[in-house]
C-alpha positions as CSV (number, residue, x, y, z in Angstrom):
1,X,18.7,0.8,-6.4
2,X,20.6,-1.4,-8.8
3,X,18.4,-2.5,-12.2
4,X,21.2,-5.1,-12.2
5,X,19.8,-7.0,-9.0
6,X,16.7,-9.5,-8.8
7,X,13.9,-7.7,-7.0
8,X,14.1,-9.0,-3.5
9,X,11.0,-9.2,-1.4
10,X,9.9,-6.6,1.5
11,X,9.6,-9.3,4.4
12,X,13.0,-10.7,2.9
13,X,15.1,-6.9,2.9
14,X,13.2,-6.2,6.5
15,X,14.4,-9.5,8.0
16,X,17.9,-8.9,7.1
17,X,18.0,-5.5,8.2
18,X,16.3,-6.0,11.4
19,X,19.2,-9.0,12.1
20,X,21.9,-6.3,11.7
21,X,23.5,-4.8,15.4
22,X,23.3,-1.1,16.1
23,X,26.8,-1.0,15.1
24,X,26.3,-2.3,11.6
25,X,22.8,-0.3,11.1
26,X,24.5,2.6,11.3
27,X,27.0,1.8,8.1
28,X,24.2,-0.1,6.4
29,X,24.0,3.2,3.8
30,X,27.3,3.2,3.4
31,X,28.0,-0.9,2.2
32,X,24.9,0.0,0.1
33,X,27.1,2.3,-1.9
34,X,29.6,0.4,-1.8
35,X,28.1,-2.7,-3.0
36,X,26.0,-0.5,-5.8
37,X,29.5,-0.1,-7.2
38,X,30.5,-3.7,-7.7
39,X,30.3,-6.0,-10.7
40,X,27.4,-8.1,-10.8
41,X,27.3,-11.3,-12.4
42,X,24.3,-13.3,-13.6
43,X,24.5,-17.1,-14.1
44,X,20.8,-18.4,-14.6
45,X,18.5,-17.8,-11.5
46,X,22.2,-17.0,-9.3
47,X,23.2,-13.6,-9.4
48,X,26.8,-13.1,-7.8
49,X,28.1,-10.0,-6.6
50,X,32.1,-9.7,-6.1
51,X,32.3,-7.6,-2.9
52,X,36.6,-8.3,-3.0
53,X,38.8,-10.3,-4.6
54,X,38.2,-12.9,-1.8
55,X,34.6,-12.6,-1.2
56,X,31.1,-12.7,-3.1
57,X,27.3,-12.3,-2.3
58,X,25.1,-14.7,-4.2
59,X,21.3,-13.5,-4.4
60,X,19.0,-17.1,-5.8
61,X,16.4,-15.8,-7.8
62,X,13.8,-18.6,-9.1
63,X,11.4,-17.3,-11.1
64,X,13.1,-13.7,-11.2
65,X,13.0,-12.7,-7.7
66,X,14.3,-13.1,-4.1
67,X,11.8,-14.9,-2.2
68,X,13.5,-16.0,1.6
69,X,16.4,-14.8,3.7
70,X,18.1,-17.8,3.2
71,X,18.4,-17.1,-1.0
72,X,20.8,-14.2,0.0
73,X,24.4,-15.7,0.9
74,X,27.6,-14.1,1.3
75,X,31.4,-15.6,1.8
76,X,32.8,-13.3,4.3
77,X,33.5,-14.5,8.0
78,X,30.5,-12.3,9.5
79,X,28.1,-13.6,7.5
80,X,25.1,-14.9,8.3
81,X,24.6,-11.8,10.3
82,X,27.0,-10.0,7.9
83,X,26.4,-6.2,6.6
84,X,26.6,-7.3,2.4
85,X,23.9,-9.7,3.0
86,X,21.5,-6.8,4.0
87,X,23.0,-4.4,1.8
88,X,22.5,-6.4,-1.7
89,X,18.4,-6.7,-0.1
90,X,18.1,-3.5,0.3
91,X,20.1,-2.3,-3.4
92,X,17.7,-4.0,-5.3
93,X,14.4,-3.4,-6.3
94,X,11.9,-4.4,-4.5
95,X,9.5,-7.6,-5.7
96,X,6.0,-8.7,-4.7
97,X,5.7,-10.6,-1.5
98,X,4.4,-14.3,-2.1
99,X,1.0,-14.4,-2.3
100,X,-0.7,-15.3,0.8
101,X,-3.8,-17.8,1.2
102,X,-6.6,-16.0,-0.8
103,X,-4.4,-14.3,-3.2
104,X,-4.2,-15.0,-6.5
105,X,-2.3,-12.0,-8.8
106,X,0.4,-10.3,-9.3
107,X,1.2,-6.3,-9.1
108,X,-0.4,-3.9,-10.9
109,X,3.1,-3.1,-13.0
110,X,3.7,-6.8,-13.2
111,X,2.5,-8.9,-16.2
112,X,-1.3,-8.8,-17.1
113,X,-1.8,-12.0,-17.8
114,X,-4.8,-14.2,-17.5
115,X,-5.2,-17.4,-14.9
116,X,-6.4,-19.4,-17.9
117,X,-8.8,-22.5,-17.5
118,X,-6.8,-24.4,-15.2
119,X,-7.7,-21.5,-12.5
120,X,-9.7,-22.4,-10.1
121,X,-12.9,-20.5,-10.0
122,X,-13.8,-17.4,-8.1
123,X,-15.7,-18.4,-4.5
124,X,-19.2,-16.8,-4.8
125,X,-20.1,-13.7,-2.5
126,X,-21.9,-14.4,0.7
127,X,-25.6,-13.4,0.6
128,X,-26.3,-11.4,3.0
129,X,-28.9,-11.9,6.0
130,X,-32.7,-11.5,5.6
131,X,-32.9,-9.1,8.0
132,X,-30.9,-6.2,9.0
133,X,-28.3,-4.4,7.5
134,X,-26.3,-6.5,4.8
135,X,-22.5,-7.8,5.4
136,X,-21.1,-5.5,3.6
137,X,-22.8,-2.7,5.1
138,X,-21.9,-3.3,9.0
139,X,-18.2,-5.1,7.6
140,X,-15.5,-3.3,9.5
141,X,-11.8,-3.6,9.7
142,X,-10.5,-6.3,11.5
143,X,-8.1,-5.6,14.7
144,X,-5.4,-7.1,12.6
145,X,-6.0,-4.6,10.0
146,X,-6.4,-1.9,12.1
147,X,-3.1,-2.7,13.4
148,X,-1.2,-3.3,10.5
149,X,-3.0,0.3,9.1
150,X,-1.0,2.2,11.9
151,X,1.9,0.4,11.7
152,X,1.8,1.6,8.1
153,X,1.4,5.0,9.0
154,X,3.3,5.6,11.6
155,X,6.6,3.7,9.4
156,X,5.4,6.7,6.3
157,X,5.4,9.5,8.2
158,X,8.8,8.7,9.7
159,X,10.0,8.5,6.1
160,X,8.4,11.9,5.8
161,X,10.1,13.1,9.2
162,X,13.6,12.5,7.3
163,X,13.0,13.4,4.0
164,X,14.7,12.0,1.1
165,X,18.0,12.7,2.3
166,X,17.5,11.5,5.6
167,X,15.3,8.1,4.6
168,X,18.0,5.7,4.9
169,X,17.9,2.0,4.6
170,X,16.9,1.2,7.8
171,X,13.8,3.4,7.5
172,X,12.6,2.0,4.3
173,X,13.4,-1.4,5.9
174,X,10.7,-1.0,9.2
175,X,8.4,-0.1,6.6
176,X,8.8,-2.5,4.0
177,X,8.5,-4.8,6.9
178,X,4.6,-2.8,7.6
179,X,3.6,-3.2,4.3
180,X,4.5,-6.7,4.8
181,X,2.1,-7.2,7.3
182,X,-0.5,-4.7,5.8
183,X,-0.5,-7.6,3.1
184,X,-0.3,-10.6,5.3
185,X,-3.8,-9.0,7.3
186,X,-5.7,-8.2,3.6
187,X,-4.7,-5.0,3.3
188,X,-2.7,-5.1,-0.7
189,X,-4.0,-1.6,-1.4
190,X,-1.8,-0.2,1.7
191,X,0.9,-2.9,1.1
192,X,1.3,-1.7,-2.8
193,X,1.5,2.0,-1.8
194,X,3.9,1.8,0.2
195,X,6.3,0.0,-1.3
196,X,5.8,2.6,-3.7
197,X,7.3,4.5,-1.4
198,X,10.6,3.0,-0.9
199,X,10.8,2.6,-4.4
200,X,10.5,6.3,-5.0
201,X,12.9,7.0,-1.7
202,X,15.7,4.6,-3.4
203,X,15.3,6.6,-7.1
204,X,15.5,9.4,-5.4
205,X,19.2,8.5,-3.2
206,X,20.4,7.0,-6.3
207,X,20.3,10.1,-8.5
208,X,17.5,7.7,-10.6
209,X,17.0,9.5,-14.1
210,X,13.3,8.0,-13.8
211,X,13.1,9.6,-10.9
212,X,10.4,12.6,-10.4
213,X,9.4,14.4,-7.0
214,X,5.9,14.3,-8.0
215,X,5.1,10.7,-8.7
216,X,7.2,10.3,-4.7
217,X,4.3,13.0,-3.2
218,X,1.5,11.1,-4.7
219,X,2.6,8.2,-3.2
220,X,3.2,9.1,0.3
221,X,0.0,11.1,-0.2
222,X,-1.9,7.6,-1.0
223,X,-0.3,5.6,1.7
224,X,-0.5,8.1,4.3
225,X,-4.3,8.7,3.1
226,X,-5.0,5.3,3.4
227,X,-3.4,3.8,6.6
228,X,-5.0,6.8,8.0
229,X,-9.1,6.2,6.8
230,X,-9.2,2.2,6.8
231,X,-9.5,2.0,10.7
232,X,-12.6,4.0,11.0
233,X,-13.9,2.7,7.6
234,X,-16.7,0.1,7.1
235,X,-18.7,-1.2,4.0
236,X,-18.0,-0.4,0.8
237,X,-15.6,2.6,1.2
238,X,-13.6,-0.5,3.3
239,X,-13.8,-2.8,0.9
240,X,-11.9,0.1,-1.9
241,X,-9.5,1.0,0.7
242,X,-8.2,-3.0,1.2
243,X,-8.0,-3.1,-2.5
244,X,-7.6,-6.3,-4.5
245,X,-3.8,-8.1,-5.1
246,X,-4.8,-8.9,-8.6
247,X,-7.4,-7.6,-10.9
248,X,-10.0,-10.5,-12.0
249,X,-10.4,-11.4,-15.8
250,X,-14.2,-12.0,-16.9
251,X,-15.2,-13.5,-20.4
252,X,-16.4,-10.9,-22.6
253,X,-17.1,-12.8,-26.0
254,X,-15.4,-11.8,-29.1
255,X,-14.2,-8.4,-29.9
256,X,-13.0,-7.1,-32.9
257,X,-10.0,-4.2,-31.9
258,X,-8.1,-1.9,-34.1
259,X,-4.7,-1.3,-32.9
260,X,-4.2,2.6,-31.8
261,X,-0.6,3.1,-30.5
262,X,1.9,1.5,-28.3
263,X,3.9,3.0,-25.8
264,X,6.8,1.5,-23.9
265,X,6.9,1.1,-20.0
266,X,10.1,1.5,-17.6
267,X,9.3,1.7,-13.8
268,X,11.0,2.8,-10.9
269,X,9.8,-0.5,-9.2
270,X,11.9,-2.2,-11.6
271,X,9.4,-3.9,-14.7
272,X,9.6,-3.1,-18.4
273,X,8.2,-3.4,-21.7
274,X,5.4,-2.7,-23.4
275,X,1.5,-1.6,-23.8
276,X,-0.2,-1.9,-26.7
277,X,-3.8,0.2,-26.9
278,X,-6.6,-1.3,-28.8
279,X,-9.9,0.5,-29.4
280,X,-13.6,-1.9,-30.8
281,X,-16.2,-0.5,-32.7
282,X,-17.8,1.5,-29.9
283,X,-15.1,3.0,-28.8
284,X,-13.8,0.8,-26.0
285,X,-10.0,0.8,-25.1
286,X,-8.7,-2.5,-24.3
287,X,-5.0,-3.0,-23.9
288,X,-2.1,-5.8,-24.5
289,X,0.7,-6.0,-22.0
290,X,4.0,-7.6,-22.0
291,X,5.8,-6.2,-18.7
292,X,7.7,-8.0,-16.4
293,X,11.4,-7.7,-14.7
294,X,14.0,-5.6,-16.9
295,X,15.2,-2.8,-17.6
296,X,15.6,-0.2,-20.1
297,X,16.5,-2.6,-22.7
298,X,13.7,-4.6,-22.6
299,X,11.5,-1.4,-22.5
300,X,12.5,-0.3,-26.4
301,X,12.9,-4.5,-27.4
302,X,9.3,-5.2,-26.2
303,X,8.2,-3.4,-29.1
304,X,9.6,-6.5,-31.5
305,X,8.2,-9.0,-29.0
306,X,4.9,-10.8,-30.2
307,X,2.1,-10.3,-28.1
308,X,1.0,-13.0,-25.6
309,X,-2.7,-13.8,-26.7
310,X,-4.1,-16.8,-28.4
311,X,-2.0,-18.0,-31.5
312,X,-1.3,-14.6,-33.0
313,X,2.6,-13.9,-34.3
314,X,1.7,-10.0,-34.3
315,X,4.4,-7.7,-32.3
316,X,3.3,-4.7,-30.4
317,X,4.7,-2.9,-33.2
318,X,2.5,-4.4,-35.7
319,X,-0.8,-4.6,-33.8
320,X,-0.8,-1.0,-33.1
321,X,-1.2,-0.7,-36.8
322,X,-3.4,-3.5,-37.7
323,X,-6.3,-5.0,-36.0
324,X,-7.0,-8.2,-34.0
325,X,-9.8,-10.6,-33.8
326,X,-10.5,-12.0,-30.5
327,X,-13.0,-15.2,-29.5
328,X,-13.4,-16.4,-26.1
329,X,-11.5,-13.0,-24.9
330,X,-10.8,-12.4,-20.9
331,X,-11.0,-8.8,-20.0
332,X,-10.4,-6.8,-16.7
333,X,-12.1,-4.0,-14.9
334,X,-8.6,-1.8,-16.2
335,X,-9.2,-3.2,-19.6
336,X,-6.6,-5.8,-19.9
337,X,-6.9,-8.4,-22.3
338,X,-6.3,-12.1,-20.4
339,X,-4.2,-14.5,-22.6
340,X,-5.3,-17.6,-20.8
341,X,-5.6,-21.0,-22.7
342,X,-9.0,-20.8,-23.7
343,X,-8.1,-17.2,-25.7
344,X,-7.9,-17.3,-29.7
345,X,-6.7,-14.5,-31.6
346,X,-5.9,-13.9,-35.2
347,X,-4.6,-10.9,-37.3
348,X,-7.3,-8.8,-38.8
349,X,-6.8,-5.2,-40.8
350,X,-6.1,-2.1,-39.1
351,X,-8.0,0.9,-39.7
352,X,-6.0,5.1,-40.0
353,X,-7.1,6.9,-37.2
354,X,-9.1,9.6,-39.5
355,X,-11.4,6.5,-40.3
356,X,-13.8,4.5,-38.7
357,X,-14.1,3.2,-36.2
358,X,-11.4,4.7,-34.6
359,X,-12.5,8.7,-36.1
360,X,-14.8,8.7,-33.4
361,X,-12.8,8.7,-30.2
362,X,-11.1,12.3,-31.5
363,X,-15.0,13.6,-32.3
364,X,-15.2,13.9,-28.3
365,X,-14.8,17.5,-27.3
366,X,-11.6,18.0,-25.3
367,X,-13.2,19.3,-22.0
368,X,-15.3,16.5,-22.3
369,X,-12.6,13.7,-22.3
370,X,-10.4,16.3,-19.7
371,X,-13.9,15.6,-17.4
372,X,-14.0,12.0,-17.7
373,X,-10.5,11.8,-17.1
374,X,-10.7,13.7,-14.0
375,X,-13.7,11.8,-13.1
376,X,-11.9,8.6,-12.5
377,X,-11.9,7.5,-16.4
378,X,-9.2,6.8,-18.5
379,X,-6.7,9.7,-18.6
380,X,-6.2,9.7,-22.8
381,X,-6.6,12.5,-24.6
382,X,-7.5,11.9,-28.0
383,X,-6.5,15.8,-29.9
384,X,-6.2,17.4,-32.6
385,X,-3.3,19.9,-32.4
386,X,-1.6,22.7,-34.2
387,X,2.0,22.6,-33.3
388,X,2.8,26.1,-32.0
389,X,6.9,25.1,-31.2
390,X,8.8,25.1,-27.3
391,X,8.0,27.1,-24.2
392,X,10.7,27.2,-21.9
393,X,10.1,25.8,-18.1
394,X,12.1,25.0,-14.9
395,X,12.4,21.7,-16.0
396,X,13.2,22.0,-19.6
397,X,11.6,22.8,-22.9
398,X,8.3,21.9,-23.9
399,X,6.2,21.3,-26.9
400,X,3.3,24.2,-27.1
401,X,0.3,23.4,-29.4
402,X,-3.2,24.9,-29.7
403,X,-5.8,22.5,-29.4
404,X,-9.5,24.5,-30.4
405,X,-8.2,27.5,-28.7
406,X,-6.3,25.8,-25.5
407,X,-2.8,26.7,-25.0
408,X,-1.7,23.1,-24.6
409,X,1.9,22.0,-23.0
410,X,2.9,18.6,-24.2
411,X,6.3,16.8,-22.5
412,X,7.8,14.1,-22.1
413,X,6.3,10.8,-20.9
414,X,9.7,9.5,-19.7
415,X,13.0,10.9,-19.4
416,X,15.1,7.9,-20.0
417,X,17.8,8.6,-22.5
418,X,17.5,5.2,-24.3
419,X,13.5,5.9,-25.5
420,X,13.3,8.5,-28.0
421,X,10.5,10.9,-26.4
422,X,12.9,13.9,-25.8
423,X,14.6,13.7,-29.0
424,X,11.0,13.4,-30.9
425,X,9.7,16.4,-28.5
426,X,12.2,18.5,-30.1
427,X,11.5,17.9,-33.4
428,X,8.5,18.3,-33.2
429,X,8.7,21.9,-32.1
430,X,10.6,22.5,-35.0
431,X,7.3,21.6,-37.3
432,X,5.7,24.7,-36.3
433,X,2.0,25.4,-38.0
434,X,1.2,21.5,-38.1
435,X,-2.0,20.4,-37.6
436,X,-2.0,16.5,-36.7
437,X,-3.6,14.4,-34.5
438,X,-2.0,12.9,-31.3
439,X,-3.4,10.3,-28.3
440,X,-1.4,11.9,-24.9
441,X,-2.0,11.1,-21.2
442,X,-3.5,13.9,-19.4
443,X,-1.0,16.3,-16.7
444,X,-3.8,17.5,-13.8
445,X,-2.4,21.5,-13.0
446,X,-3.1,24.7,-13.2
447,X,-2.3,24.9,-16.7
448,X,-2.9,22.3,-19.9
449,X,-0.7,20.3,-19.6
450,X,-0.2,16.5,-21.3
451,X,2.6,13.8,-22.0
452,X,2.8,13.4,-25.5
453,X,2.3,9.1,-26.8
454,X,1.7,9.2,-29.9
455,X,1.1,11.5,-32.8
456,X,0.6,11.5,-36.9
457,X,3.6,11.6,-39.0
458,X,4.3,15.4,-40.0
459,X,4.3,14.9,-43.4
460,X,2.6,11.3,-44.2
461,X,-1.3,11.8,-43.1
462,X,-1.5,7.6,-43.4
463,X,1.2,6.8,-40.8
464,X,1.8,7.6,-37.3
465,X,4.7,7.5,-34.6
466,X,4.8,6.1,-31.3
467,X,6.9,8.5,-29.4
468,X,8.2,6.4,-27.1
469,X,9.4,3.6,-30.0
470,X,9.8,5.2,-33.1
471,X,12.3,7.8,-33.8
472,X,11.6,10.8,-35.9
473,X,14.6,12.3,-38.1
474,X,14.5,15.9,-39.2
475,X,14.0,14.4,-42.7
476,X,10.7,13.5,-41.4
477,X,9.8,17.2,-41.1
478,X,8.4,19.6,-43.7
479,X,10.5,20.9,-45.9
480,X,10.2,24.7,-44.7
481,X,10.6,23.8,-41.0
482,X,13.1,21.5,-40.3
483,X,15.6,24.1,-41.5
484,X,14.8,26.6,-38.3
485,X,15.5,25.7,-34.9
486,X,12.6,25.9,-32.3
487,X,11.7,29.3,-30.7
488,X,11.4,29.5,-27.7
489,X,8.2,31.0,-26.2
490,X,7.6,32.7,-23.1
491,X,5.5,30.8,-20.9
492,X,2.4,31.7,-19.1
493,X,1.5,32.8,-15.2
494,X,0.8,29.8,-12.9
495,X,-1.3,30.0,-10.4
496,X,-0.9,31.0,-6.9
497,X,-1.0,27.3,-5.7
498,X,3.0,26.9,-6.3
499,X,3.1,28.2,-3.2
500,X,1.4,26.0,-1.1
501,X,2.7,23.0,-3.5
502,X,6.4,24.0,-3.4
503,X,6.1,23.5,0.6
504,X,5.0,20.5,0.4
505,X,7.2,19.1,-2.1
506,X,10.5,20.8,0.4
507,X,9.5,18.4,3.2
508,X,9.3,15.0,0.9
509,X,13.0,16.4,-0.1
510,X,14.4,17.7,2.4
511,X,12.2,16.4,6.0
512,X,10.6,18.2,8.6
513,X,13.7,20.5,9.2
514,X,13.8,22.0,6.1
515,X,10.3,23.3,6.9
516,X,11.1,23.5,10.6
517,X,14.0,26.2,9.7
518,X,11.9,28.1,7.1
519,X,11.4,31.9,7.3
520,X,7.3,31.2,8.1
521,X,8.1,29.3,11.3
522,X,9.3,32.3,13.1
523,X,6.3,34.4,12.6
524,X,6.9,35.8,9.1
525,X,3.8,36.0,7.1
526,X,5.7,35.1,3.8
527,X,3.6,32.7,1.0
528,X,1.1,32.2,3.2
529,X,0.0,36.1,3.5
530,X,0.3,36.1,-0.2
531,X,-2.1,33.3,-0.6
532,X,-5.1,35.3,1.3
533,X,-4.8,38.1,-0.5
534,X,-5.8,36.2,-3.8
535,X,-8.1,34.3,-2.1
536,X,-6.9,31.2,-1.3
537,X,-7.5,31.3,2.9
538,X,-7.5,27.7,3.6
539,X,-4.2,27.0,1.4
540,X,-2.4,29.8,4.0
541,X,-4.1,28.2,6.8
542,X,-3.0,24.9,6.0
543,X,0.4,26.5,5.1
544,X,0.8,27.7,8.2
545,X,-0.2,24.5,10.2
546,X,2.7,23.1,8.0
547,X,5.2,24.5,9.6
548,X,4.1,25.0,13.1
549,X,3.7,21.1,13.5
550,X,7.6,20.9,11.6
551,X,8.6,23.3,14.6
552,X,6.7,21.9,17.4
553,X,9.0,20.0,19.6
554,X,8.6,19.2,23.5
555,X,11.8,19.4,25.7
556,X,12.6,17.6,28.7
557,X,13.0,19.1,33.0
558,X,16.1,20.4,31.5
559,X,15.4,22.0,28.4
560,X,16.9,19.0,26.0
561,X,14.8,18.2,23.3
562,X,12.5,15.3,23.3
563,X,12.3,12.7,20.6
564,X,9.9,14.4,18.2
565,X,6.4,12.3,17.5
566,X,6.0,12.4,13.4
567,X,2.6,12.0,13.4
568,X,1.1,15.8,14.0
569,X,3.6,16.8,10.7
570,X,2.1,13.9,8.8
571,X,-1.0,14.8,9.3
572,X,-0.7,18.3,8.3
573,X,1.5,17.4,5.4
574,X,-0.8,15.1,4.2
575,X,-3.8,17.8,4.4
576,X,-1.8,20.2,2.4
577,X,-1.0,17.3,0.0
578,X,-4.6,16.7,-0.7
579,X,-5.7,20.1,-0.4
580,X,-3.0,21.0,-2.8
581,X,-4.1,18.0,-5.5
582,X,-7.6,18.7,-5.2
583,X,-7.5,22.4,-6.0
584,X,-5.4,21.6,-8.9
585,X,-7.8,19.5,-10.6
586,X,-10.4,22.4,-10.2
587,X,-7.8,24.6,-11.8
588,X,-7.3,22.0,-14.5
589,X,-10.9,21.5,-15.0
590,X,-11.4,25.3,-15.5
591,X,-7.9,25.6,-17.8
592,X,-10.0,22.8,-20.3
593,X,-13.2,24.5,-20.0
594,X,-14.7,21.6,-18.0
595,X,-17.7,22.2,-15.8
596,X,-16.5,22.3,-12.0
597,X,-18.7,19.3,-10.8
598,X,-16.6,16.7,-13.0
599,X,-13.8,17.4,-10.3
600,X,-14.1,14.1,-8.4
601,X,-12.4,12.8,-5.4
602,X,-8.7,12.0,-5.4
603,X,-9.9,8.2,-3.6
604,X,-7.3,9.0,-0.3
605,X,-8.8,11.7,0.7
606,X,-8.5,11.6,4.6
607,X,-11.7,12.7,6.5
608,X,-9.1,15.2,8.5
């Protein structure tokens, strides 16, 4: 996937793929790599890519992304029904379809921006009947939905079938092409997952830095959880599943904020720039967003940007400092403040976080926030820390602190070189014995675990450091630490979950045959004897159901092998998935000290 592209839509890269002959399909991967390797030229909304000397492919981009077939064009002799056209589609990151009839928003990565005055009004609900159940009760998917839920499905778990490795671009293509359709028959919340998906499939082939396993099995887990539930799903469990294109802004008054932080955003799907968090009086978070198509360097310039609400000339850097005064504000259900034309906002003083207002969101215990967080709340953490220095991992060092007794594990909330998370992780380590406040997003596991966004300066108890925007230097440090490296400390048992987990992450890797091949398929007890004997039964059952569907294959009159059917893996995987993710939030609750009952549903849970 190539930053340097327009995202192109799904119905766009599945039309062009699906024109392709047998012949071509086969080296579609390979022109993809190809192509990824040529310069690319942008002149305005035309975006020209020289595949030789002789011959370019121009992608038309109004308004920033790829919206018909026809707005990919190529010079060679094949073309319309050439390979480069499909290749460029599928390179670049995929956009947001057009809206159909009763949309009205955009993604949930994409700007956050209010319709403004000019928008027409919301239709009202229909009342429901005087007698017998309401609507919304007896409401059940439509046959176009059901449909269009399968088709969904049935394109994931092929994806799942091949694995990362195997998930070429004619597999993300067929389905691209059924979350196309989940969107065209009301179904965004389907649609959005699984372009998620392909999004994660392409980081993934591409060597991505941004790319991570887990956020790649949390997706397939949600698409595959829902595609699977919305067919036998009515009311208001129906109405979640279909989920809403674009969040609704409703007046909420005036509201005086204080800024808290801001934190810069870089996603796989292809958006950057920045979120600013505000906090009112009570405690409230409410948020400023400028994201929208770029890259990395947008993602650190955002910062510098002003924000987009009512006539104030504030940056992102500035408000998360100062405060903001807000009449006739827009507001939605995520917290997102609207900047539509009937919004007016003005600079107002900013408060330190060790005074009020803004003292009272790190009076909250830590289990406490941990349980609303797990409860379907916001996932901050607002903690006060004594920095303890780095614990070595698998994955790298990390940033150990003891938060009222907790062993806490703070990392990095991206790993893209160009923001300075990494470089401020590590020097923080070095301050060992520092007691400072810090906002972080909370990591559910097996151990405490949380990605660091902001935190106090080490040696200034007025200022703080964004520590996705600001870059610490060692003179920053005290004096008596930043001469000693960090020590490294030994880190603590896991849970026996990894085993379970590690399975499941194999197949998203590596396919069914990875699984198919392992030692457990030939009758070995193996990880999931090991997981009985401390007690978790249903994690080896579910283990073992893992990889008897990745072997199970039929085989003709004459012993050839049959073409496999993906869905009996899918449906295993997706139990150990959620199995897995539920029995790590208990885990987590109990690392924090939170009461077991705060442990909610995951929302895609399957009824299996």
């Amino acid at each position: 996937m190539s930053p340097d592209l327009p995202p192109v839509a799904p119905s766009v890269t599945a039309e062009l793929v699906e024109a392709l002959s047998p012949r071509l399909r086969k080296r579609l991967d390979a022109g993809i790599a190809k192509l990824a390797a040529r310069p690319v030229v942008r002149e305005g909304d035309l975006v020209r890519i020289a595949v030789d000397d002789e011959t370019d492919v121009v992608l038309h981009a109004p308004g920033g992304a790829v919206s018909r077939a026809d707005a990919i064009r190529c010079g060679c002799l094949l073309a319309p029904d050439c390979l480069h056209r499909a290749a460029a589609a599928s390179a670049a990151p995929v956009a947001e379809d057009a809206p159909v009839a009763e949309d009205a928003s955009a993604p949930e990565d994409a700007p956050a921006t209010d319709p403004g005055e000019d928008a027409p009004p919301p239709a009202p609900a229909p009342a429901p009947a005087e007698d017998g159940p309401t609507a919304e009760s007896a409401e059940q998917a439509t046959s176009e939905q059901r449909a269009a839920a399968r088709a969904v499905y049935a394109a994931t778990a092929a994806v799942l079938e091949a694995g990362t490795d195997g998930a070429g671009a004619v597999l993300q293509a067929e389905l691209l092409r059924a979350a196309h359709t989940a969107r065209l028959a009301g179904l965004p919340r389907a649609c959005a997952a699984a372009i998620s998906v392909v999004t994660g499939v392409r980081a993934a082939r591409s060597a991505d830095p941004a790319y991570r396993l887990t956020d790649l099995v949390a997706a397939l887990a949600a698409t595959l959880g829902t595609a699977h539930r919305v067919p036998d799903a009515t009311g208001p469990d129906l109405a979640e599943l279909r989920g809403t294109v674009r969040q609704p802004y409703r007046p909420d008054g005036s509201l005086r904020l204080y800024g808290l932080f801001s934190e810069p955003v870089l996603t796989a799907t292809g958006y950057a720039g920045a979120v600013t968090w505000t906090a009112d009086a009570e405690g409230r978070l409410y948020t400023v967003s400028d994201v929208a198509p770029g890259g990395p360097a947008r993602a650190t310039g955002a910062a510098d940007r002003a924000v987009r609400i009512g006539d104030t000339a504030l940056t992102h850097r500035e408000l998360s400092r100062a405060g903001l005064a807000v009449s006739g504000a827009t507001v939605s259900p995520t917290g997102r403040l609207g900047a539509g034309a009937g919004v007016r906002a003005v600079r107002a003083a900013g408060v330190a976080w060790r005074a009020e207002p803004l003292d009272r969101l790190w009076s909250v215990p830590a289990a406490e926030q941990v349980a609303r967080a797990l409860s379907g709340g916001r996932d901050l953490l607002f903690l006060e820390v004594t920095f303890l220095g780095s614990v070595r991992e698998s994955t790298g060092d990390c940033l150990l602190a003891d938060c009222a007794g907790v062993p806490l594990r703070l990392t990095t909330a991206h790993d893209d070189p160009s923001l300075p998370y990494r470089d401020n992780l590590r020097l923080l380590a070095a301050a060992r014995g520092s007691r400072l406040r810090i906002v972080a997003r909370l990591v559910p596991g097996t151990l405490p675990r949380a990605l660091l966004l902001a935190t106090e300066h080490p040696t200034d108890p007025a200022a703080r450091v964004d520590a996705g925007l600001d870059r610490l230097q060692h003179a920053d440090l005290p004096a008596d630490a930043a001469q000693a490296p960090p020590e490294a400390l030994p880190a603590g048992d896991e849970a026996p979950l990894h085993l379970l987990r590690r399975r499941v992450h194999q197949a998203v890797s590596g396919g069914r045959r990875v699984l198919a091949l392992s030692g457990s398929s030939r009758g070995e007890p193996g990880d999931s004897a090991r997981l009985r004997r401390l007690g978790l039964a249903t994690a080896g059952d579910l283990l073992d159901d893992l990889h008897s569907t990745a072997a199970l294959r039929s085989r003709d009159a004459f012993g050839r092998l049959l073409p496999s059917d993906a869905a009996p893996f899918a449906r295993a995987w997706l139990a150990a998935a959620v199995s897995t993710d539920t029995i790590e939030r208990a885990l987590c609750a109990s690392a924090w000290g939170a009461t077991a009952d705060t442990v909610p549903s995951t929302g895609v849970l399957p009824r299996l």
